[in-house]
C-alpha positions in Angstrom: -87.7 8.4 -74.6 -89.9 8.5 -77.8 -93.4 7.6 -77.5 -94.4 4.3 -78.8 -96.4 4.7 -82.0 -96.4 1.2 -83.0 -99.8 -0.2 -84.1 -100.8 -3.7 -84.7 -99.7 -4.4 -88.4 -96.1 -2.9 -87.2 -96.8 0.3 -89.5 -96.8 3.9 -87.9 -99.7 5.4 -86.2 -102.8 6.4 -88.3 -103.8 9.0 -85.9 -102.2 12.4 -85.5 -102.6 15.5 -83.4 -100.9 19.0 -82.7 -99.9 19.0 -79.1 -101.4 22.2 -77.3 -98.2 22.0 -75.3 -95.9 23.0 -78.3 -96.1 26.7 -78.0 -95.0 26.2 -74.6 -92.3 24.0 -75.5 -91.3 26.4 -78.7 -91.5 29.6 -75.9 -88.9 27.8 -73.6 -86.7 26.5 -75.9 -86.4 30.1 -77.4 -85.9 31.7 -74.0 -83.4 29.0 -73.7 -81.5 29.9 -77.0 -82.1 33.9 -76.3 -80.0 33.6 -73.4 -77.5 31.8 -74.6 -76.5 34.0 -76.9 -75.5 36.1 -74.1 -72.1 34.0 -74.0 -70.8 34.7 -77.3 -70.0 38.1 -77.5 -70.3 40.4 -74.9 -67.1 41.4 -73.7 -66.2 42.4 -77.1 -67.6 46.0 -77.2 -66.1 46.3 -74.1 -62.8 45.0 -74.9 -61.2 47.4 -72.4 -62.7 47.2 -69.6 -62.7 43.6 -69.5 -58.9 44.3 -70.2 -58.7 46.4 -67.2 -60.7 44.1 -65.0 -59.0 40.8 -65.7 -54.9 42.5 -66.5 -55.4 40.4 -69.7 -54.8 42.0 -73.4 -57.0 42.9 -75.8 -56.2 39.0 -77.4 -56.9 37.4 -74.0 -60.4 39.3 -73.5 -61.2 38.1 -77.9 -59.7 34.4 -76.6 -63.2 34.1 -74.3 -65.3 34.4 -77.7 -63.0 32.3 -79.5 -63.0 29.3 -77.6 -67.0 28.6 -78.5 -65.3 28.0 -81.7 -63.1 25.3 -80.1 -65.9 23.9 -78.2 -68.5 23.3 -81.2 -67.0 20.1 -82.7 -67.4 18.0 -79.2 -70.4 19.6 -78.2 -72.4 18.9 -81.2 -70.9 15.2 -80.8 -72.3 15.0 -77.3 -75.6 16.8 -78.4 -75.7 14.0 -81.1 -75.5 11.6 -78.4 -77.5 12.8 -75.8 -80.2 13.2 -78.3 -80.1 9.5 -79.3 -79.3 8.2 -75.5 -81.3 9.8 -73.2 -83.6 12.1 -75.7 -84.9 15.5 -76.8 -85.8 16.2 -73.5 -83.1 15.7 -71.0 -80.2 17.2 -73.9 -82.4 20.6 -73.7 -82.3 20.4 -69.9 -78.4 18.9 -69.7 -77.5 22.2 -72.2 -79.5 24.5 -70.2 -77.9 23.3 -66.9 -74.4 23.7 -68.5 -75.5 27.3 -68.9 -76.1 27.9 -65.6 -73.1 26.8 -64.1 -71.0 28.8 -66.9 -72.7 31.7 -65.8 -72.4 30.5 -62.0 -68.1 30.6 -62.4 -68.5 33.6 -64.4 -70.2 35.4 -61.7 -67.9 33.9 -59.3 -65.0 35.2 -61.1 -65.6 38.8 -61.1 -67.6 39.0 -57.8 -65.6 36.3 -55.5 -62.1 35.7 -57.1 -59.5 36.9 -55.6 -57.0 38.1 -58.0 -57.4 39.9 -61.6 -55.6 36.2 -62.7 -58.0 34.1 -60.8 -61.1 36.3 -61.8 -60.2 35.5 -65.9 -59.0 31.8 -65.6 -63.2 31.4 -64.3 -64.4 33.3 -67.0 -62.5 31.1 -70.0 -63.7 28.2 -67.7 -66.9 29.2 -67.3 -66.9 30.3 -71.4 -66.0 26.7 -72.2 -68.4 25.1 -69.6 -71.2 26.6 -71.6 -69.4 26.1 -75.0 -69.5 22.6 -75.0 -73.6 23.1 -73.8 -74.4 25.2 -76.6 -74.8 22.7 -79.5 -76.9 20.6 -77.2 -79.6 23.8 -77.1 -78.9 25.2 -80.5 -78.7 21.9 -82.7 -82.0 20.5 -81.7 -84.2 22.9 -82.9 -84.8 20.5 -86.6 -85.8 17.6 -84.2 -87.8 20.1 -81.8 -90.2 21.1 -84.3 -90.0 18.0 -86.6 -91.4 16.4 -83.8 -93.8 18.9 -82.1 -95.1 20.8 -84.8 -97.2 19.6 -88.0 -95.9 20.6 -91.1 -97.9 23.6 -91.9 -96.4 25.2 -88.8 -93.0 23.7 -89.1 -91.6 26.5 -91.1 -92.7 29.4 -88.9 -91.6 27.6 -85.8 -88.4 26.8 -87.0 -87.7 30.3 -88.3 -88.3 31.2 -84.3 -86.5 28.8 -82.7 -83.7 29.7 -85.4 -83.6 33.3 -85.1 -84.2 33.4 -80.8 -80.5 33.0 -80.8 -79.5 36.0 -83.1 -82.5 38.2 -81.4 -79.9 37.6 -77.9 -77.1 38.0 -79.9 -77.8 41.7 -80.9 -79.1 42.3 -77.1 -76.2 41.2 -75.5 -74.1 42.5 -78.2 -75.5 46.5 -77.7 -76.7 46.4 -74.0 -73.0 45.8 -72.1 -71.8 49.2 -73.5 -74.6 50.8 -71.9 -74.5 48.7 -68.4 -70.8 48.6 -67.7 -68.9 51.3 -67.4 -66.4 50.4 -64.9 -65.0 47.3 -64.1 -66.8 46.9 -60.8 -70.2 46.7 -63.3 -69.1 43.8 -64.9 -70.6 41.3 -62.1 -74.1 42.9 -62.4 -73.8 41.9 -66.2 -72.9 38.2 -65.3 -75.2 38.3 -62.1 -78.8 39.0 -64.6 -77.8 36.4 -66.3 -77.1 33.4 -63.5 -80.9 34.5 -62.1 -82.2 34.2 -65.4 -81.2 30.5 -66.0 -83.3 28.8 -63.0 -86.5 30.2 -64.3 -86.0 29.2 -68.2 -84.8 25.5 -66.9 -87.8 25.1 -64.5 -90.2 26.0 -67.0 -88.5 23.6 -69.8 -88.7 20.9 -67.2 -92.2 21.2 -66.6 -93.5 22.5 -69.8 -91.9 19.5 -71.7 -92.7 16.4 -69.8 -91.7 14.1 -72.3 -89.6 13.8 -75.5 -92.2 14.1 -77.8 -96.0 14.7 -77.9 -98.6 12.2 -76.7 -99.8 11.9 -80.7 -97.1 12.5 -83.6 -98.1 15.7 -85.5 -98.2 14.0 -88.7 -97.9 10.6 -90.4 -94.3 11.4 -91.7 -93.2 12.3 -87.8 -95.2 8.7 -86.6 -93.0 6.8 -89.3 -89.8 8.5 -88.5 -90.7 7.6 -84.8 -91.5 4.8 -85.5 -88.2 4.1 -87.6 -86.2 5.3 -84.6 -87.4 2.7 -82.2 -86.7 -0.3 -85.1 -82.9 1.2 -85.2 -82.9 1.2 -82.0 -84.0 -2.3 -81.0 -81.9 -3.9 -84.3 -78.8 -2.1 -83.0 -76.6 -5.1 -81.0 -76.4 -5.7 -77.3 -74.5 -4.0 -75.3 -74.4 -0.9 -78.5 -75.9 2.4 -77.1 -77.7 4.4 -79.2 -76.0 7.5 -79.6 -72.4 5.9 -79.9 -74.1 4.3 -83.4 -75.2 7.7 -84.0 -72.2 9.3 -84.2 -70.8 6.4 -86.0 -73.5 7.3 -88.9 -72.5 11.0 -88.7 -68.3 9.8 -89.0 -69.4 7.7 -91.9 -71.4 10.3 -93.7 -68.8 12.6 -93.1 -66.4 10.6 -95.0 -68.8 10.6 -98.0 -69.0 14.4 -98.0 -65.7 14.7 -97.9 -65.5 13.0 -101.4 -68.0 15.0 -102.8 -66.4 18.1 -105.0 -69.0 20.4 -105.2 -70.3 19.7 -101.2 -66.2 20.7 -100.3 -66.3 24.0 -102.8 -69.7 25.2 -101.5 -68.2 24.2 -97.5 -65.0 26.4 -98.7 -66.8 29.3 -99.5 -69.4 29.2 -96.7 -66.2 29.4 -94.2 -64.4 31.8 -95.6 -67.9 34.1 -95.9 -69.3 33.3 -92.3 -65.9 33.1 -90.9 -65.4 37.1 -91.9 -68.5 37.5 -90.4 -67.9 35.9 -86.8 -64.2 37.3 -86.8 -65.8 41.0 -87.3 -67.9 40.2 -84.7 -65.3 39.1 -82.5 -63.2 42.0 -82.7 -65.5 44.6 -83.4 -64.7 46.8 -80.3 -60.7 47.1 -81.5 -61.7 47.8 -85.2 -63.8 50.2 -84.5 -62.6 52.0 -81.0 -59.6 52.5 -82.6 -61.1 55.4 -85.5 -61.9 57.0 -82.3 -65.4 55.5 -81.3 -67.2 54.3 -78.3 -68.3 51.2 -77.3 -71.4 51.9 -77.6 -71.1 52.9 -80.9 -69.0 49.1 -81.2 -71.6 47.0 -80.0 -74.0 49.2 -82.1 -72.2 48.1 -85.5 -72.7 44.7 -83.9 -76.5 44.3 -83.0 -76.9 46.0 -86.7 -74.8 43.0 -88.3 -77.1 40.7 -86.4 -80.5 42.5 -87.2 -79.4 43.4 -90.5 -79.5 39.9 -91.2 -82.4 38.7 -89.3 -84.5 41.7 -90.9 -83.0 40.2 -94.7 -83.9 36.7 -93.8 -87.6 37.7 -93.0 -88.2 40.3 -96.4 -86.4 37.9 -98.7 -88.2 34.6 -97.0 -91.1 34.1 -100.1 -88.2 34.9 -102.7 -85.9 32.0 -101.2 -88.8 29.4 -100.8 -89.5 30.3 -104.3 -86.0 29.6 -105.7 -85.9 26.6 -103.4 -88.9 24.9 -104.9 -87.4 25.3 -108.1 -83.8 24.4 -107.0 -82.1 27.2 -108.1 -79.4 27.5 -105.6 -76.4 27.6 -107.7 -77.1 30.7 -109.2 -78.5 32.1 -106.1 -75.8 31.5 -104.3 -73.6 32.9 -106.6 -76.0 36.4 -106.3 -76.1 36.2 -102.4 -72.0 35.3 -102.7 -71.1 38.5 -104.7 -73.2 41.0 -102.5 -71.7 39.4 -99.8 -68.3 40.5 -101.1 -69.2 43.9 -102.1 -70.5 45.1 -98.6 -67.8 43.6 -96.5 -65.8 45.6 -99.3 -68.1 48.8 -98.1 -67.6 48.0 -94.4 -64.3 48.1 -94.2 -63.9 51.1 -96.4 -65.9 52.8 -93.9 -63.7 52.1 -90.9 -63.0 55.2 -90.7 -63.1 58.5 -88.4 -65.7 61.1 -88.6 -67.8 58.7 -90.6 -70.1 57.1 -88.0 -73.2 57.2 -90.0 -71.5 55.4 -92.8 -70.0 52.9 -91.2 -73.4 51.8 -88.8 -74.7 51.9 -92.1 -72.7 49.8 -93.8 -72.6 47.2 -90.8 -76.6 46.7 -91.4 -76.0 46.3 -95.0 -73.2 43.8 -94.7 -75.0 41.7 -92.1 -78.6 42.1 -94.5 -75.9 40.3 -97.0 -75.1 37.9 -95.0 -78.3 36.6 -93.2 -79.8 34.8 -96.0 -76.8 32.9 -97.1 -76.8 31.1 -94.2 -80.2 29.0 -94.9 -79.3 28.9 -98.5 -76.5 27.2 -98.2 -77.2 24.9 -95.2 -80.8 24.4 -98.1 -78.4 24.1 -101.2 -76.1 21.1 -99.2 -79.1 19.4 -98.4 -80.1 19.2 -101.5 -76.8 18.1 -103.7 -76.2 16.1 -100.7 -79.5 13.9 -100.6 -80.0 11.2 -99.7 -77.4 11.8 -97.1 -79.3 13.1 -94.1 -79.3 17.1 -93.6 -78.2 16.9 -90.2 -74.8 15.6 -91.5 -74.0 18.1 -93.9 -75.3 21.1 -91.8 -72.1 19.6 -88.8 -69.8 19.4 -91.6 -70.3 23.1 -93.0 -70.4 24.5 -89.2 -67.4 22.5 -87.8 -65.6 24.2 -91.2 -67.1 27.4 -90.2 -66.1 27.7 -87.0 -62.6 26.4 -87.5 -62.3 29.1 -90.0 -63.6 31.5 -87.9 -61.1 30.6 -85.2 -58.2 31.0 -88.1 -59.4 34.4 -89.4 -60.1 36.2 -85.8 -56.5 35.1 -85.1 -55.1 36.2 -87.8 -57.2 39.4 -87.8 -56.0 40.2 -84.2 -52.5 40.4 -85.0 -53.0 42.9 -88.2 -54.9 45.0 -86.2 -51.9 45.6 -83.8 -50.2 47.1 -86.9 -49.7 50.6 -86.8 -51.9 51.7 -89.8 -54.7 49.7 -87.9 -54.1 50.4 -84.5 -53.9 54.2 -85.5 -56.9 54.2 -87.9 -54.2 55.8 -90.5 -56.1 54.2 -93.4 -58.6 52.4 -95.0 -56.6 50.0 -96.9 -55.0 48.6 -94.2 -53.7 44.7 -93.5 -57.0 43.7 -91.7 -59.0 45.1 -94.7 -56.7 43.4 -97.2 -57.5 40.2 -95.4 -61.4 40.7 -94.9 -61.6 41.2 -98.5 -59.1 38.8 -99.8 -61.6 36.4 -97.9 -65.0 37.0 -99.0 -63.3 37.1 -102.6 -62.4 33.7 -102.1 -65.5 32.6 -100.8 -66.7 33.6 -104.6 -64.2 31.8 -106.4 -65.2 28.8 -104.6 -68.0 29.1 -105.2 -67.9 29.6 -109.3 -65.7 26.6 -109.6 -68.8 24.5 -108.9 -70.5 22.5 -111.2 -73.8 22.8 -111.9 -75.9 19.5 -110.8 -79.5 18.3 -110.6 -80.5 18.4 -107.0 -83.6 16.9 -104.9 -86.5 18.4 -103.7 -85.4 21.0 -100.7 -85.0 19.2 -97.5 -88.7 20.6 -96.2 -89.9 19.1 -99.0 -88.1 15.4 -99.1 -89.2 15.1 -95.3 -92.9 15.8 -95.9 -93.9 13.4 -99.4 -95.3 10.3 -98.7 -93.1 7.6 -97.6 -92.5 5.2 -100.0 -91.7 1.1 -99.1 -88.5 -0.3 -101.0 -88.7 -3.8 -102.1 -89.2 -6.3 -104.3 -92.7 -5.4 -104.1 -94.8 -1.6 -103.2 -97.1 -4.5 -101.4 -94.7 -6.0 -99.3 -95.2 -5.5 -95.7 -91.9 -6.5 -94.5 -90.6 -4.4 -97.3 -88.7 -1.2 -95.3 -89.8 2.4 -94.9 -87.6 4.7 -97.0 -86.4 7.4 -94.6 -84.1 9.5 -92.9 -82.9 7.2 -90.7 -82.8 4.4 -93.0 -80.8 6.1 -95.0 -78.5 7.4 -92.5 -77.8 3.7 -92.0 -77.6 2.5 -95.3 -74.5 1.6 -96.9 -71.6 4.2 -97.5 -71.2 2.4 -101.4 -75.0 2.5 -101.6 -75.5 6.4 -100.7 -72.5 7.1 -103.1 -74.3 5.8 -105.9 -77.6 7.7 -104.7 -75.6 10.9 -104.7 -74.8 10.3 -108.0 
């Protein structure tokens, strides 16, 4: 639970203090999100020999990656309430121990099964094991760092946590086309791993005793602790926590849903980072079928990734500086377009005899892509306020992935057309579909309105926080935060939406 920062006049703690524990805590919870990555993708650049291992289809061995999209929407409602219930703490380790037994019934499906059948119905089991787990690692890394980290360090540890993920992403993404070549390999894959997990989980469990750091890091974290435990002691008996949690997020959900330009700029995200996760998803049939290797497929998929990461880091000052002046519409326009012009260039380069070009234009669509990702999930937090961030960053992801789920279907099936299957041409149905998408991300997102929005969500969290009252002197008068505003009203957050 949180640590008690309660002084005697009921206000938050006057004295704070960096933990020297929270590079520890940062450096598990990274090695925990590194590997974790490992589940998404990594049968795709090996479509076929997953195929050939399991007598499943080319569909089947995309179906493993695909049902992480299922899995997001009640995972991030039990990472919502785990995080409330039982704390910061035990949801890392609960996420983390998922992992391990999705990689334990993997393992067990290619080394102990005994049928082809058998083997795959452990694998998709295993795959939505640790699907549901994921948003319990991956979600928490806001309340990680807002709690561990003062706020001159809170960018930079963020930005790690954040990007660990995408840094396993492009490992696992390259190294199975190197490891397995057969289908006997595929255990060793699954087996390194299993033996990973115990080590990361251990250290978590002992690096990170407790929630939260003896001392909050600064006086905005003491009040928001100290906001938390009034919630929860004000909430009924008998109410848990995290059920009134996810009653918030339902009701701020509902808001969002009413707001225009919030459901054009959600619209256009999907349809963007959907193309995205659907290339990545069927990478190895797109591009194995112009007559490449895997290894050249999971290539073109570590460069996505690290195209992106590399973008976020070189365009970093130029994005904090639009952000401070809340220029996102028009950014987000810019970022929109190029977006649209390289997924144009990739799949105009899915061709043979042109493997230069298209690696090429794989880094450039994923440098495209990288930043839009923060800007947006910035840009909703800012039209959105005072509605917390944490809401409409669930809302654009559980529209992301559902899109993503959508387009990798529908992608699959056009590239079983001949003209795909055959690599006859470059203007072919999957190409018409990938671009009809990322167009329509830009339409989207030209039909919004321009609007005055807050401060970016860094900065909202960190200014002084202000009593609401009849009175600025009024003790009793309530802290305006976060949290009070998460359970405020639905009429009054309307109105201060505008």
């Amino acid at each position: 639970m949180d640590a008690e920062v309660d002084t005697e006049d009921g206000g938050p703690a006057s004295s704070t203090a960096a933990s020297p524990a929270r590079f520890a805590v940062l450096a598990c919870y990274c090695a925990s999100s590194f590997l974790l990555a490992g589940a998404w993708n990594t049968l795709s650049p090996i479509f076929d020999v997953a195929a050939a291992r399991f007598h499943v289809s080319s569909s089947a061995v995309a179906a493993v990656a695909l049902s992480l999209n299922l899995t997001y929407l009640p995972g991030s409602l039990l990472a919502l309430y785990t995080t409330e219930r039982l704390g910061l703490r035990c949801t890392l380790l609960l996420g983390s121990a998922l992992q391990l037994l999705m990689c334990s019934l993997k393992w067990a499906g290619v080394a102990l099964a005994p049928s082809p059948h058998a083997a795959y119905g452990l694998l998709l089991c295993g795959q939505l094991v640790g699907g549901v787990g994921q948003p319990l690692v991956l979600n928490t890394v806001a309340r990680l760092t807002q709690d561990w980290f003062p706020p001159n360090e809170r960018d930079v540890a963020t930005t790690i946590g954040f990007q660990a993920s995408n840094a396993g992403a492009i490992l696992f993404n390259s190294l199975p086309a190197w490891v397995v070549r057969t289908p006997a390999d595929l255990h060793l894959l699954f087996l390194a791993q299993l033996l990973a997990w115990p080590f990361v989980i251990l250290a978590m469990a002992l690096c990170m005793a407790t929630d939260t750091p003896a001392m909050p890091p600064s006086s905005a974290t003491a009040a928001q602790w100290l906001r938390r435990q009034q919630q929860h002691k004000a909430l009924p008996p008998g109410t848990s926590p995290g059920a009134a949690a996810v009653a918030a997020l339902v009701a701020d959900l509902k808001l969002l849903c009413a707001h225009r330009n919030f459901v054009l700029l959600t619209l256009s995200f999907s349809c963007t980072a959907g193309v995205a996760w659907a290339l990545s998803t069927v990478e190895g049939p797109l591009i194995e079928s112009c007559g490449y290797s895997p290894r050249v497929a999971g290539g073109a998929g570590a460069l996505l990734l690290t195209g992106g990461l590399l973008s976020c880091i070189a365009l970093a000052p130029w994005l904090r500086a639009s952000w401070e002046g809340r220029e996102y519409l028009p950014l987000q326009r810019r970022l929109q377009l190029l977006c649209a012009a390289t997924t144009a260039m990739l799949m105009s380069n899915n061709r043979p005899l042109a493997q230069r070009q298209l690696l090429l234009s794989w880094a450039l669509c994923g440098a495209a892509q990288g930043p839009l990702g923060p800007l947006t999930l910035e840009h909703a937090a800012a039209m959105t306020y005072p509605l917390a961030a944490d809401s409409s960053s669930a809302a654009l992801f559980m529209a992301s992935n559902l899109a993503s789920f959508i387009q990798t279907e529908l992608l699959q099936a056009l590239l079983r057309s001949p003209a795909s299957a055959l690599c006859l041409s470059t203007l072919t149905p999957g190409a018409v579909l990938v671009t009809a998408n990322v167009l329509l991300g830009c339409l989207f997102v030209w039909a919004m309105t321009p609007q005055p929005c807050a401060a970016s969500a860094h900065v909202v969290q960190e200014q002084p926080l202000q009593r609401v009252g009849p009175a600025a002197s009024d003790d009793d008068a309530p802290l305006l935060t976060q949290a009070h505003l998460r359970s405020s009203h639905p009429a009054e957050k309307t109105r201060l939406m505008g």
